[in-house]
N, C-alpha and C positions, 0 to 999 in steps of 0.2 A: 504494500500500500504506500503509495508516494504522502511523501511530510511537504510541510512548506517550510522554509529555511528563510529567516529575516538575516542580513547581513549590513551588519552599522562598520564601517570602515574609515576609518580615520587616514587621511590623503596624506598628513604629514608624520605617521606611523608613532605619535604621541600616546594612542590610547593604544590597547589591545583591542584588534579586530574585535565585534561579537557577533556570535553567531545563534538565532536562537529559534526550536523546533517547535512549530505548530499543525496541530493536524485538522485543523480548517483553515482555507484559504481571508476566510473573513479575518479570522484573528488578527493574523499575521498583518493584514491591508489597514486594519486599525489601527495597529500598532506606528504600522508604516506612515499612514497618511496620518497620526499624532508629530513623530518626530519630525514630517516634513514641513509643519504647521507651526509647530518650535523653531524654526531652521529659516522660517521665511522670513525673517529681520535681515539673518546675515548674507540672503541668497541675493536682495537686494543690493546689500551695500556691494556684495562682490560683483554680481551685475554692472554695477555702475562705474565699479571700477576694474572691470575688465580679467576677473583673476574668477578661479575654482572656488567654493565653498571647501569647508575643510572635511567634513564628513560626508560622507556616500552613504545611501541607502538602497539596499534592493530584496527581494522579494521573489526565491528561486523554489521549485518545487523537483524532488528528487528523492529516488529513495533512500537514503542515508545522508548522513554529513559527511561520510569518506567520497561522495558521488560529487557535491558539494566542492569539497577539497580540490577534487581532481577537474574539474571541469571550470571551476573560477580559481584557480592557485593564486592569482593574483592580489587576492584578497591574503590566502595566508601566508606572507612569504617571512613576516615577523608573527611577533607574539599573538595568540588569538584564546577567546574561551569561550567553550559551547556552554551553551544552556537551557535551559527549559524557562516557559515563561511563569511558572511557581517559583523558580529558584531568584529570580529578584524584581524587583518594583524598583522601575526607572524614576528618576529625580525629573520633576516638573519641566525643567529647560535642559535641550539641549545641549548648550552650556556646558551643564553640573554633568559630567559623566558618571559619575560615579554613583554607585545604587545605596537606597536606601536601605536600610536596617528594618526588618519588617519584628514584629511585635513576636514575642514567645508565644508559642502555644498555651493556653489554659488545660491545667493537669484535669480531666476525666474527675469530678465530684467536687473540685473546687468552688 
């Protein structure tokens, strides 16, 4: 069964690639079309003057992330982390890359 693979890549290789597994196309497009919505202040300014945005987004469906790998290498050719979209809760902007801290589970009878 083909996944959908969200791919946030960073053009001047500051962040680690991410890569993360959806198994509906909707998700993944929400996700997508969020960060692109975060990203349109600076697509502007670069627009205007003439230069790439720093981060790339795209949105590939395949069955694994080794399919992933092989077919876009260009994305991993530094550091990268796969993930699942339970394993983190992205920070409001663009911006902030780095993911939030999600709350501890509540122990069962607490």
């Amino acid at each position: 069964m083909d996944k959908y693979y969200l791919i946030e890549h960073d053009r001047h290789g500051k962040v680690p690639t991410r890569i993360t597994e959806y198994g509906e196309f909707k998700d993944a497009e929400e996700r997508l079309c969020k960060l692109d919505i975060d990203q349109l202040d600076e697509l502007n300014a670069c627009l205007g003057a003439g230069k790439p945005v720093r981060m790339e987004y795209v949105v590939i469906c395949a069955q694994s992330v080794e399919s992933v790998k092989q077919t876009h290498a260009r994305y991993f050719q530094n550091d990268y982390e796969v993930l699942t979209p339970t394993e983190i809760r992205y920070a409001a902007s663009a911006n902030d890359r780095e993911p939030e801290t999600a709350p501890a589970p509540v122990p069962a009878g607490a």
